[in-house]
C-alpha positions as CSV (number, residue, x, y, z in Angstrom):
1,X,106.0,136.9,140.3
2,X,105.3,134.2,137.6
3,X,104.2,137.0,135.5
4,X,106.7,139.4,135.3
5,X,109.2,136.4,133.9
6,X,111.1,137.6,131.0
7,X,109.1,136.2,128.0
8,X,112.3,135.8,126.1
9,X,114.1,133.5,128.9
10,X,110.7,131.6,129.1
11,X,110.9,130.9,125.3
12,X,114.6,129.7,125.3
13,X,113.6,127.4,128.3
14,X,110.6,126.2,126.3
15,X,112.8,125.7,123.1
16,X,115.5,124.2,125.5
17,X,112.7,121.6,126.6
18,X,111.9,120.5,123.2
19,X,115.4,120.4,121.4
20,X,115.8,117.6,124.7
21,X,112.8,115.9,123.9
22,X,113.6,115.6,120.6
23,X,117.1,114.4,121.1
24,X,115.6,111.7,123.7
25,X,113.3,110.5,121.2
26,X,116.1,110.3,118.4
27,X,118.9,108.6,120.7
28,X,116.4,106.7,123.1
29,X,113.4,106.1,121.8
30,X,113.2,102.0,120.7
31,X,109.9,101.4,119.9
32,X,106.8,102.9,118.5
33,X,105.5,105.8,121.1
34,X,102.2,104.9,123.0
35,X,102.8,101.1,122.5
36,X,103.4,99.3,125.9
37,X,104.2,96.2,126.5
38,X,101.9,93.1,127.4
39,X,102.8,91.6,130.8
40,X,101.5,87.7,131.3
41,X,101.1,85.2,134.3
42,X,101.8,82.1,133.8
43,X,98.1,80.0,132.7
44,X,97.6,83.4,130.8
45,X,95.3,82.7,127.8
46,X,97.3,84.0,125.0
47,X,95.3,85.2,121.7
48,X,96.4,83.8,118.3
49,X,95.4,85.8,115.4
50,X,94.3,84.9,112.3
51,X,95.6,87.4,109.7
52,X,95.3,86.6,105.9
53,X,96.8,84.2,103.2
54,X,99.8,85.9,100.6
55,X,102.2,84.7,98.1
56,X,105.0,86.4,96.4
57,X,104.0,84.7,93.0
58,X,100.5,86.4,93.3
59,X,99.3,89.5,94.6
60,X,95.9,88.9,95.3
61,X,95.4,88.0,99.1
62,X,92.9,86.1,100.4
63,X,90.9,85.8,103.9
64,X,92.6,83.0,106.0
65,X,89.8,81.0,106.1
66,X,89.3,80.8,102.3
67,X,91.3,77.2,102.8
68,X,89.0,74.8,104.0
69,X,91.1,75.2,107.7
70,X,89.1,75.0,111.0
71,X,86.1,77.4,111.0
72,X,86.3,80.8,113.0
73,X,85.2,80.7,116.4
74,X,82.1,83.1,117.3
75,X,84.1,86.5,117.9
76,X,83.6,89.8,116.4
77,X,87.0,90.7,114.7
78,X,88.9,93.4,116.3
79,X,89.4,97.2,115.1
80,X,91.7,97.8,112.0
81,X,92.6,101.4,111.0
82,X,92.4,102.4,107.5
83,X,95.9,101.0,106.4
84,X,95.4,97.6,107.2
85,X,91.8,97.9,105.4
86,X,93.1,98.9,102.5
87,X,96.0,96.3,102.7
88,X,93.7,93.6,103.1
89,X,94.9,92.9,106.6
90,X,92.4,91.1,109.3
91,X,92.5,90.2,113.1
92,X,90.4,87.4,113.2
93,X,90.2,84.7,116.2
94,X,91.8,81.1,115.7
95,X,90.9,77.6,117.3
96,X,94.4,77.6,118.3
97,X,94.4,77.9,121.9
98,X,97.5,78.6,124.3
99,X,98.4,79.3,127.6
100,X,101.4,81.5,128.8
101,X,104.1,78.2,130.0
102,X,101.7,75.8,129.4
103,X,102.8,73.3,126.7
104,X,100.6,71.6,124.7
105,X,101.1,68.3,122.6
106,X,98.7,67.1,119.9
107,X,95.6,69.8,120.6
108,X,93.5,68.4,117.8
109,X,91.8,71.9,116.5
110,X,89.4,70.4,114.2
111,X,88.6,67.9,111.8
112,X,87.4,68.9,108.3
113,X,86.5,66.1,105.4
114,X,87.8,67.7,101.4
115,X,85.0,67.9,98.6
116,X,85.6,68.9,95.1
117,X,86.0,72.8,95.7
118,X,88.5,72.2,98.9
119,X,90.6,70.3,96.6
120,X,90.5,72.9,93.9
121,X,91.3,75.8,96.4
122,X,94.1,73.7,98.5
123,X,95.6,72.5,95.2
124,X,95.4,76.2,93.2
125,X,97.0,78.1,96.5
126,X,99.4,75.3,96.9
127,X,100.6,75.3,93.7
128,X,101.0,79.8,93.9
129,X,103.3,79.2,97.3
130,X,100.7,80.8,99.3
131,X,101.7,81.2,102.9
132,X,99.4,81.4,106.2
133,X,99.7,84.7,108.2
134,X,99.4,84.2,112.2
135,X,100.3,87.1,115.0
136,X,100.6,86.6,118.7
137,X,100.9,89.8,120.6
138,X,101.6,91.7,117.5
139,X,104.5,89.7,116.4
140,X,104.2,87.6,113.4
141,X,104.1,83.6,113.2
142,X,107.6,83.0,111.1
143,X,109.7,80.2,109.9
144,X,113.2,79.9,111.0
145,X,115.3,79.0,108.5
146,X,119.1,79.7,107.7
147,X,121.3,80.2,105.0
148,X,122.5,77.4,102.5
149,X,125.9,78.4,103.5
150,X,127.6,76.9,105.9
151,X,127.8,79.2,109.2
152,X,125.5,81.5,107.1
153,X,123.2,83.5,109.0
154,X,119.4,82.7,110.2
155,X,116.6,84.5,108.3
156,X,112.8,84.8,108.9
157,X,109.9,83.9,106.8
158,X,106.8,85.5,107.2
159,X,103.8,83.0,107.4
160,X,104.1,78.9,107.0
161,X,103.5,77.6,104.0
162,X,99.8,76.2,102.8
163,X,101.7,73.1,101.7
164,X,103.8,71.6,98.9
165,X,103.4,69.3,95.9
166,X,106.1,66.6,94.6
167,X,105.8,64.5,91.7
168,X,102.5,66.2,91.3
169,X,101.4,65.0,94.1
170,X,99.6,67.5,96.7
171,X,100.2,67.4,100.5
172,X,98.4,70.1,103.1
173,X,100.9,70.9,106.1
174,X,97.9,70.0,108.9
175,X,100.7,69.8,112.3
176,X,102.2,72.8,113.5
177,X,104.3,73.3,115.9
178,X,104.2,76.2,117.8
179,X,107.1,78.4,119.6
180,X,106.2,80.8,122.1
181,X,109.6,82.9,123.4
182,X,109.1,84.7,126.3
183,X,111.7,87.2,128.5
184,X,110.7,87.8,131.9
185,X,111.1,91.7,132.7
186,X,113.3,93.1,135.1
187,X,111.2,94.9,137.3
188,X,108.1,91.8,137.2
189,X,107.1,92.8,140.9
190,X,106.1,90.2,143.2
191,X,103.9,88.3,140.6
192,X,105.5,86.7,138.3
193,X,105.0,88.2,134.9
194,X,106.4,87.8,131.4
195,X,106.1,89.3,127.6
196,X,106.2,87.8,124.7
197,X,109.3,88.2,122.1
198,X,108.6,85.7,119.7
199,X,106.6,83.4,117.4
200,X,107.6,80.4,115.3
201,X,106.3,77.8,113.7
202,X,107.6,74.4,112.1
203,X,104.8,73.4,109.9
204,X,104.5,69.4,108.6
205,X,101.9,66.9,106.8
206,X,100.9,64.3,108.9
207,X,98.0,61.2,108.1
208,X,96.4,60.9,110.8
209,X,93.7,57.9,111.6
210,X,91.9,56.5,114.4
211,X,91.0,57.8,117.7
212,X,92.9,61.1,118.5
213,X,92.6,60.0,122.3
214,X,95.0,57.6,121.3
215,X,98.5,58.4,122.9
216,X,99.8,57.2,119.1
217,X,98.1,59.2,117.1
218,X,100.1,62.2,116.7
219,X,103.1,59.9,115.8
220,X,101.6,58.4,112.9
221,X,103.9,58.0,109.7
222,X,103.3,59.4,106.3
223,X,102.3,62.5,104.5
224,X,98.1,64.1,104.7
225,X,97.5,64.1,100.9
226,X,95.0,66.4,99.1
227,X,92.1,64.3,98.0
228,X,88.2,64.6,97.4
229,X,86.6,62.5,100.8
230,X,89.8,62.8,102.9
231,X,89.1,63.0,106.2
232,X,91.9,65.6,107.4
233,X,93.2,66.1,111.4
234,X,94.1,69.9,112.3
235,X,96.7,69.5,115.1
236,X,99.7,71.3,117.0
237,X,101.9,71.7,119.6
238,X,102.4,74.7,121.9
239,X,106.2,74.9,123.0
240,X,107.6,77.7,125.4
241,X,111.6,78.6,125.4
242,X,112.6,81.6,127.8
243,X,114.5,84.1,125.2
244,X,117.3,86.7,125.9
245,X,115.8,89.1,123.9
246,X,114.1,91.9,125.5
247,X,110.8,93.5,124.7
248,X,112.2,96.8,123.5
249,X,113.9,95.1,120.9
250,X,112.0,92.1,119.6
251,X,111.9,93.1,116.3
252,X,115.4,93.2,115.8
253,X,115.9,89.6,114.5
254,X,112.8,90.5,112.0
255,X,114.3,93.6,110.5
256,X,118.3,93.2,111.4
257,X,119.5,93.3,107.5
258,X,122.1,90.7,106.6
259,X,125.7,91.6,106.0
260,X,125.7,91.3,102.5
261,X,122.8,93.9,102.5
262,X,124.5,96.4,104.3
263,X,127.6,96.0,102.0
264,X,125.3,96.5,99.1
265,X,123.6,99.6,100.6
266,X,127.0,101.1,101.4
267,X,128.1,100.6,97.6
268,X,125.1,102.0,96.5
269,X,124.9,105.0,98.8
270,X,128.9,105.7,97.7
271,X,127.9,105.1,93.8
272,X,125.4,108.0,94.1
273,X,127.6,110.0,96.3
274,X,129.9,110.2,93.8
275,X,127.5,110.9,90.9
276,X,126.0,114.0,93.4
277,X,129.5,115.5,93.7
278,X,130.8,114.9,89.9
279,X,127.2,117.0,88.8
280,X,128.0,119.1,91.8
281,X,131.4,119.6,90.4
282,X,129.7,120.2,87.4
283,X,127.2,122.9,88.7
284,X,130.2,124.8,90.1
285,X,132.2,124.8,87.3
286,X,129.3,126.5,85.4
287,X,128.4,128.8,87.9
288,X,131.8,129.7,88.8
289,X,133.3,130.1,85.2
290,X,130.9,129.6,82.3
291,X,128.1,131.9,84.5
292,X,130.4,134.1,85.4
293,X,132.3,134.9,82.4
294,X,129.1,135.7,80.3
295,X,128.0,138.0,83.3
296,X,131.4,139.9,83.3
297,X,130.8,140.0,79.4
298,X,127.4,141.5,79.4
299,X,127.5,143.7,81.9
300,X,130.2,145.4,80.8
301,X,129.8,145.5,76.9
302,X,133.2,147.5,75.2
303,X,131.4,147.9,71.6
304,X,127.9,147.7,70.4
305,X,128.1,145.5,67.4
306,X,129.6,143.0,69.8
307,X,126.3,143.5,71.8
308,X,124.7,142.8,68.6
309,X,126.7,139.9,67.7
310,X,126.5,138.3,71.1
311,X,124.6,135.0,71.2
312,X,124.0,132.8,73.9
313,X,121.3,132.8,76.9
314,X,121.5,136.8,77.3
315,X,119.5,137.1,73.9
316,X,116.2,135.3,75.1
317,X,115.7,137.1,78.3
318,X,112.9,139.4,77.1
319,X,111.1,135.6,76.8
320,X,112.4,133.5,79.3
321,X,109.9,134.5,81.4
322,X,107.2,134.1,79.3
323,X,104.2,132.2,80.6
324,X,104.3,128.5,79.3
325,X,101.4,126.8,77.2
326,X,99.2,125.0,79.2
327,X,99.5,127.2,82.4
328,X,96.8,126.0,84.2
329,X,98.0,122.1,83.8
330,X,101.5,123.0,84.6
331,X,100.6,124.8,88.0
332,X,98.6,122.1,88.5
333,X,101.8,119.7,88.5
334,X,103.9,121.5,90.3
335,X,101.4,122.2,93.4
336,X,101.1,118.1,93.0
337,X,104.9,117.8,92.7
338,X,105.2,120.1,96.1
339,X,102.0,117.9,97.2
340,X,104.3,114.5,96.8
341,X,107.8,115.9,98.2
342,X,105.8,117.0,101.5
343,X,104.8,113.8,101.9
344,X,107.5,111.8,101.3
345,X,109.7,114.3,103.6
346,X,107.1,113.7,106.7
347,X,106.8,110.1,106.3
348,X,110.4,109.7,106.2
349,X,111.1,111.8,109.1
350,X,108.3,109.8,111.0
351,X,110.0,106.7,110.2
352,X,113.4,107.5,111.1
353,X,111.6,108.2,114.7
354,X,110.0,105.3,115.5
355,X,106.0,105.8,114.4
356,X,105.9,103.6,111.1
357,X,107.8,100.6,112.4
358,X,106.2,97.2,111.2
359,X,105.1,96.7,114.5
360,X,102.0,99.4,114.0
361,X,100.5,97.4,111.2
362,X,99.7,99.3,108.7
363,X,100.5,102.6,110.2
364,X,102.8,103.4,107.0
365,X,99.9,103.6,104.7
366,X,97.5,105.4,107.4
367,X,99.9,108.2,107.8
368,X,100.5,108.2,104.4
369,X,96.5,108.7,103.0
370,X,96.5,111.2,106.9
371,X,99.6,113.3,105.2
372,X,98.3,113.3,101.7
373,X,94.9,115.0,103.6
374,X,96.1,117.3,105.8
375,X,99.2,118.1,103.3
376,X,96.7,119.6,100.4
377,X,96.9,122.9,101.8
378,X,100.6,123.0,100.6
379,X,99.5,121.9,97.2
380,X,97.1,124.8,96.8
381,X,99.4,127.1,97.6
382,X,102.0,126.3,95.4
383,X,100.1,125.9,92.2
384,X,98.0,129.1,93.0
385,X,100.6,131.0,93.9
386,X,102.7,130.3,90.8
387,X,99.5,131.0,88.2
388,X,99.2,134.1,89.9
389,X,102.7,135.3,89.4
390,X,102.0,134.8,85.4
391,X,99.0,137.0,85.5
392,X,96.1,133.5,85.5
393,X,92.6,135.1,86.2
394,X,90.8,131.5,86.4
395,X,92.5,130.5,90.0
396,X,89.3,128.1,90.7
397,X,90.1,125.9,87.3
398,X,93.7,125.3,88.8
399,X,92.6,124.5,92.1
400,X,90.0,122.1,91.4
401,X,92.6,120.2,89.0
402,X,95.5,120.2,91.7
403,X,92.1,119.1,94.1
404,X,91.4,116.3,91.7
405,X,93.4,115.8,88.9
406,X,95.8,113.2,90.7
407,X,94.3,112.2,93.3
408,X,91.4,111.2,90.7
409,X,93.1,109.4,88.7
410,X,94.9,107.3,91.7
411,X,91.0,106.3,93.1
412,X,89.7,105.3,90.0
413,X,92.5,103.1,89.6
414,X,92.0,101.7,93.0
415,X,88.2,101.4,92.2
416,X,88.4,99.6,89.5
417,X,91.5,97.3,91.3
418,X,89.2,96.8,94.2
419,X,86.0,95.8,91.6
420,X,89.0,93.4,90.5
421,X,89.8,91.6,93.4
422,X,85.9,91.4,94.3
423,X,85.2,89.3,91.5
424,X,88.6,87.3,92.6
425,X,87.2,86.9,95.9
426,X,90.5,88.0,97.5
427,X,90.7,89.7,100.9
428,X,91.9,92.6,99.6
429,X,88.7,94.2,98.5
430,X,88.3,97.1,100.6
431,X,84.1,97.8,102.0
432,X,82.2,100.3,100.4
433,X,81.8,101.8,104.0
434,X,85.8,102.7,103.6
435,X,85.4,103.2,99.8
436,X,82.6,106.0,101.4
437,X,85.2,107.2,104.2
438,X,87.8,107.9,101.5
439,X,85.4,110.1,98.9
440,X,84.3,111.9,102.3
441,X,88.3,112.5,103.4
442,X,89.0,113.6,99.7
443,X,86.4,115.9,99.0
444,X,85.2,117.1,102.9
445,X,89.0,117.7,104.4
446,X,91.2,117.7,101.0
447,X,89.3,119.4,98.5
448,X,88.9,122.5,101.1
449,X,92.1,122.6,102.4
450,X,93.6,122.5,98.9
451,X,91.2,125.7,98.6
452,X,92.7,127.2,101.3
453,X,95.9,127.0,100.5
454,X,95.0,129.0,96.8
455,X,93.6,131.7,98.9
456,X,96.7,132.0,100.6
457,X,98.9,131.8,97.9
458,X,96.7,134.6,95.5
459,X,96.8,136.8,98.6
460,X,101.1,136.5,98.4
461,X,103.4,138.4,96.4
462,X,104.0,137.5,93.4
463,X,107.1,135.8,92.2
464,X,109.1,139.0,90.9
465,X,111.2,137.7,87.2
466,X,114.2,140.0,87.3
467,X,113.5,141.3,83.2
468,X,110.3,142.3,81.1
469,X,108.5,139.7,78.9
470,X,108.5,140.9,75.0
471,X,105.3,141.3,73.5
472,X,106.3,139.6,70.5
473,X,107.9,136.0,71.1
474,X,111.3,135.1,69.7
475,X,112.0,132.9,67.0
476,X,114.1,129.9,68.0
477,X,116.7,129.0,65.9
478,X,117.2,125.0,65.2
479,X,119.4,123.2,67.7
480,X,122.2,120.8,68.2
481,X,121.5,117.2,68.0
482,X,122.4,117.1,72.1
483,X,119.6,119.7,72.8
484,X,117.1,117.4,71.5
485,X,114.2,117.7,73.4
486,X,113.3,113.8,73.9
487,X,116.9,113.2,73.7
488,X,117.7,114.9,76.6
489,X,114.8,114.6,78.9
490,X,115.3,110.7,78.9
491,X,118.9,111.1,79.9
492,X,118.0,113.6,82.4
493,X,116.5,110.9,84.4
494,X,119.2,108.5,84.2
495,X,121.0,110.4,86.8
496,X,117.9,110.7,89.9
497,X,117.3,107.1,88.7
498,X,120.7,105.4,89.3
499,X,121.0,107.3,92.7
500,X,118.1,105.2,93.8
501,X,118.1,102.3,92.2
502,X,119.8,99.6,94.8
503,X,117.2,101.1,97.0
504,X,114.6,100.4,94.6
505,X,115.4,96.7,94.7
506,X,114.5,96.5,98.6
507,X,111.7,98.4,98.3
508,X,110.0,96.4,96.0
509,X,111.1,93.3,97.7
510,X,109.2,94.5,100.2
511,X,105.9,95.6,98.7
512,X,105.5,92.0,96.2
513,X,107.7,89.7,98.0
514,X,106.4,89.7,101.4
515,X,110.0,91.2,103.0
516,X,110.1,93.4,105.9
517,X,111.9,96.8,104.6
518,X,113.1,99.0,107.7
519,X,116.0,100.2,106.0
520,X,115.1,104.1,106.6
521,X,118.4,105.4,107.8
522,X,120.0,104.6,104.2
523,X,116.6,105.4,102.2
524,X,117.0,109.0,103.7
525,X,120.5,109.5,102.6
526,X,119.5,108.0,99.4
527,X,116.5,110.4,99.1
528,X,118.6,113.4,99.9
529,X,121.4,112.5,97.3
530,X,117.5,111.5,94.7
531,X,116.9,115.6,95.6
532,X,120.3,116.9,95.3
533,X,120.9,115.0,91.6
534,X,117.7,115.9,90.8
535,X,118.5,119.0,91.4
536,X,121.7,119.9,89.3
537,X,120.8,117.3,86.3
538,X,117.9,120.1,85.9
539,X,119.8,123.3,86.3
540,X,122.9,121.7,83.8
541,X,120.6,120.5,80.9
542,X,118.4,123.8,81.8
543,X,121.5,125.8,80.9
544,X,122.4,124.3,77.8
545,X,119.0,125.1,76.9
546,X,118.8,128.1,76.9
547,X,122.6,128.5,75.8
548,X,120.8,127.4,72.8
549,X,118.7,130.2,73.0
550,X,115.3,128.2,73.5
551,X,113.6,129.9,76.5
552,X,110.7,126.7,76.3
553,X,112.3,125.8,79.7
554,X,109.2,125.6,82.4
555,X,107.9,121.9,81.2
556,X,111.5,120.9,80.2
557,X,112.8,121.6,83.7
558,X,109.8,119.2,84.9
559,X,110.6,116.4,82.7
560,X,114.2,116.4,82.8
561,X,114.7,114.9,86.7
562,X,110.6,114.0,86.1
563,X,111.6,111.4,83.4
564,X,113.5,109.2,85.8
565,X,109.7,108.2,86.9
566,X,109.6,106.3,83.6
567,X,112.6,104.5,84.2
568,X,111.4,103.2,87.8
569,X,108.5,101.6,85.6
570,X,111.0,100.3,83.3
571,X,112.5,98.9,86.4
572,X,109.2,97.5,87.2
573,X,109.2,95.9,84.0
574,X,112.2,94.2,84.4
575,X,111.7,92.7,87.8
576,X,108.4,91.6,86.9
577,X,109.9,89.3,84.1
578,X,113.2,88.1,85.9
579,X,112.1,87.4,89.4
580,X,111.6,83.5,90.1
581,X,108.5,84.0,91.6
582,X,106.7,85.7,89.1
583,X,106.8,82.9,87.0
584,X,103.4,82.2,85.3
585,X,102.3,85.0,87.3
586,X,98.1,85.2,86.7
587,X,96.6,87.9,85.0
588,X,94.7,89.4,88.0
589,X,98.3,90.0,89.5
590,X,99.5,91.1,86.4
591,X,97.2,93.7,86.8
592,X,97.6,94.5,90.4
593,X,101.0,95.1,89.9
594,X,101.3,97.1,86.8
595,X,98.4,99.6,88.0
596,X,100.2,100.2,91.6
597,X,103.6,100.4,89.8
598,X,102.5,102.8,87.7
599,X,101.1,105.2,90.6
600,X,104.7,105.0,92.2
601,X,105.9,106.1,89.0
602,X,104.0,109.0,88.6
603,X,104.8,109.6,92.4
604,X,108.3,109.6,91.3
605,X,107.8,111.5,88.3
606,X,106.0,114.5,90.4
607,X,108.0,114.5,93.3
608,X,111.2,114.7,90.9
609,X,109.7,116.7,88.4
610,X,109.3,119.5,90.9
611,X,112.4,119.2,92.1
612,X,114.1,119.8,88.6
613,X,111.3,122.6,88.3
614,X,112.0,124.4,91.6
615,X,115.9,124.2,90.9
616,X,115.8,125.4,87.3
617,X,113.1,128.2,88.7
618,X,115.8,129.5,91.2
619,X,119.0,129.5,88.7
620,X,117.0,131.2,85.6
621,X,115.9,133.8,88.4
622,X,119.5,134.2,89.7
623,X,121.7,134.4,86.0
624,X,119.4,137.5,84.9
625,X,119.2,139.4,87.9
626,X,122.7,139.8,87.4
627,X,123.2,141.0,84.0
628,X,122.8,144.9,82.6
629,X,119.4,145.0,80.0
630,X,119.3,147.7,78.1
């Protein structure tokens, strides 16, 4: 009978199932799970998209029809989800229309005649590089283009360009020519049926006059100009080329890295590979010698005025232990530190599976803001349970801050961003219908769950320190000029910061640049070498702490990996002022960037920061549990 079955056999089997589902998905799986294909007759109408204007010398976006283009046909635009709201994304109809292997030549989609204010609009985004974002089937209109090289590889650009100026002269790119590549499936069936793999464009400026019925119009000569009371012709072509690329893997081209990418990567991963195993090297030599020679020492004293002579970290341990100032902010930052390192752990394993490919647009920030809500529990918990292990009677004060504290400061940044870009009339302001959703996820899901986690951490046991606190705290003598508390906290971060730093390059290539980034296989070997070096920078400048007998160690183990946060805005810094494209950057951008720069930071500096904390929390915990107190 089915239920008399040996429950431990039905468990391996069930475990058995789900260890091969899971190694399916990570060998297998191509593409984003629950997205399927589109399958098109020929005569199909195919939908075109209208997504939003960007530029990588300005980071305020704006709606595609904020050029003077051809008006919106009457349609509703289709559903976003909550990242593309909030990156100012839009799915809005087109007058493009197209028709699966029917070519078109010289579809006229509209005329429009330039006042004053078109001019000024054409002429301002023209002159910023701003680029027009299309999709067809999900995939993005881009410009083929390849290196300056000769045999160099082909590269994508997102979007065609609004147009171009020469010798201060503005031109409007009005023609585009559309191509459509399509891959017929294997298994079509009897109809015949195709999918989509591929959208390009090659935009040009073309004056145009007379009749467009005329079989000459399209060829006409010369360049459309930007100029108040020109009369301008919309037009394009719809060209269809049968591709060898397959569905499943259509967004290869897009996000296949170049070769000098990958050799870059490669250095970088083996630069911080060898900085993890010098500071690993250096760990174990203090552990194995240092740790271990003091611990033979003290636990097996041979006279008493050498007890009384000894110096060194044995001497503080009736304060190590001691709660820090500023508990309740402290807890606070570590349950936000834990907070951070959950999500970035998720996210990162979601990638590496498939969910967040670019092809879900804007699926990375929507699991993001999902995580950060349904994560909170793990944020209450840690900060609660900490303050309780240090005796803190006023748990609701800490929960409330690791409830609000950060994730306050992060919206009313955003607010006052999105009150910004209002008054800039860019497409990135997000409704106050969403602004209402987010205060309703924070404090209706988050705020709760953040309180549910500090029940469950006060009902734990407390954290157990292996020696008694002295009533009366210990003097600290002065220290060297290497144990300096600033000195050493800023190099603490050089170490997490250089392990990351070619990374870092990409990653904000991608977020101001307008770059694809899909690079997740070497961002999580980076990010476990980023925890590792965080890791023993903390416990190695820890030690020579408190070999200098100051037991202030709880903040300093926070800010020694927590510091490299400040050297990723730094970073920021830098890039800002020595990329080509920020030149005479505008101050709304300036803005933009700096405030979202410095919420990565702070990211950084928590997710770090606990790191360092959680490390240093382990060793300090491990060395005095070992030696004889008296």
């Amino acid at each position: 009978m089915w239920i008399s079955y040996d429950r431990r056999n039905f468990c391996k089997s069930q475990l058995f199932q789900v260890a091969l589902l899971l190694y399916f998905v990570a060998t297998s799986a191509f593409y984003i799970p629950g997205i399927y294909p589109n399958d098109y007759p020929q005569g199909a109408e195919l939908d075109i998209r209208a997504n939003k204007l960007t530029s990588s010398r300005s980071n305020v976006p704006y709606d595609f029809y904020f050029l003077p283009f051809c008006s919106p046909p009457e349609e509703k635009e289709k559903t976003l989800n909550v990242g593309q709201i909030l990156l100012g994304e839009h799915s809005k109809s087109t007058p493009f229309k197209a028709f699966m292997l029917v070519p078109e030549s010289c579809k006229v989609a509209c005329t429009r005649t330039l006042d004053s204010k078109d001019v000024a609009k054409l002429k301002n985004l023209i002159r910023r590089d701003y680029r027009a974002r299309l999709n067809l089937d999900n995939m993005p209109l881009v410009v083929k283009k390849q290196t300056q090289i000769e045999g160099g590889d082909e590269y994508y650009q997102l979007g065609y360009p609004v147009g171009y100026s020469l010798n201060d002269q503005f031109y409007v790119y009005n023609h585009l020519h559309f191509k459509v590549l399509y891959h017929r499936p294997d298994a079509a069936g009897p109809e015949n049926l195709y999918r989509i793999v591929g959208f390009e464009v090659q935009p040009s400026s073309l004056a145009r006059s007379g009749d467009p019925e005329d079989p000459s119009f399209c060829s006409a000569e010369g360049l459309e100009e930007v100029s108040v009371g020109k009369t301008v012709y919309f037009t394009y072509n719809v060209e269809f080329e049968e591709s060898p690329v397959r569905w499943a893997t259509r967004w290869d081209p897009l996000l296949k890295a170049a070769e000098e990418q990958e050799e870059i990567q490669w250095f970088s991963i083996i630069n911080s590979l060898l900085t993890t195993l010098f500071l690993t090297a250096l760990v174990g030599m203090i552990m194995l010698r240092t740790v271990r020679k003091d611990l033979l020492r003290y636990s097996q004293p041979e006279d008493e005025e050498e007890i009384q002579e000894e110096t060194g970290w044995k001497l503080i341990h009736g304060d190590v232990f001691r709660s820090p100032p500023y508990l309740s902010l402290f807890c606070v930052a570590i349950g936000t530190g834990a907070h951070v390192l959950s999500i970035a752990c998720i996210t990162l394993l979601f990638a590496l599976i498939g969910f967040l490919s670019p092809a879900n647009r804007g699926g990375l920030l929507s699991a993001m803001v999902s995580l950060w809500i349904l994560t909170s529990v793990i944020a209450g918990y840690v900060s609660s349970s900490l303050y309780k292990s240090f005796g803190g009677l006023f748990w609701k004060r800490v929960a409330l801050g690791t409830a609000i504290l950060f994730p306050g400061l992060i919206f009313l940044i955003f607010f006052c961003l999105n009150f910004l870009m209002w008054l800039s009339q860019s497409n990135d302001t997000v409704p106050f219908s969403t602004l209402v959703l987010i205060l309703f996820l924070w404090f209706g899901i988050s705020l709760p769950l953040v309180f549910l986690g500090s029940y469950f951490g006060r009902r734990r046991p407390s954290y157990e320190f292996p020696v008694r606190v002295n009533q009366i705290p210990r003097k600290i003598p002065r220290q060297p000029w290497y144990n300096n508390t600033l000195l050493s906290v800023l190099i603490g971060g050089v170490l997490p910061f250089g392990s990351v730093f070619i990374q870092l390059v990409f990653i904000l290539g991608s977020l101001w640049q307008n770059e694809v980034y899909y690079m997740f296989g070497f961002l999580s070997i980076v990010f476990i070498l980023l925890i590792v070096t965080s890791a023993e920078i903390s416990i190695v400048l820890c030690y020579l702490r408190l070999c200098g007998e100051d037991y202030r160690w709880w903040f300093y183990s926070f800010f020694s990996a927590g510091s490299s946060g400040l050297y990723v805005f730094l970073y920021s810094l830098f890039y800002l002022m020595t990329q080509p494209d920020f030149n005479g950057i505008d101050f709304v951008s300036l803005i933009v960037y700096l405030s979202y720069m410095s919420i990565i930071s702070m990211s950084f500096t928590f997710l770090t920061g606990f790191v360092g904390f959680l490390s240093c929390f382990w060793f300090t915990r491990k060395i005095y549990s070992a030696v004889r107190v008296d």
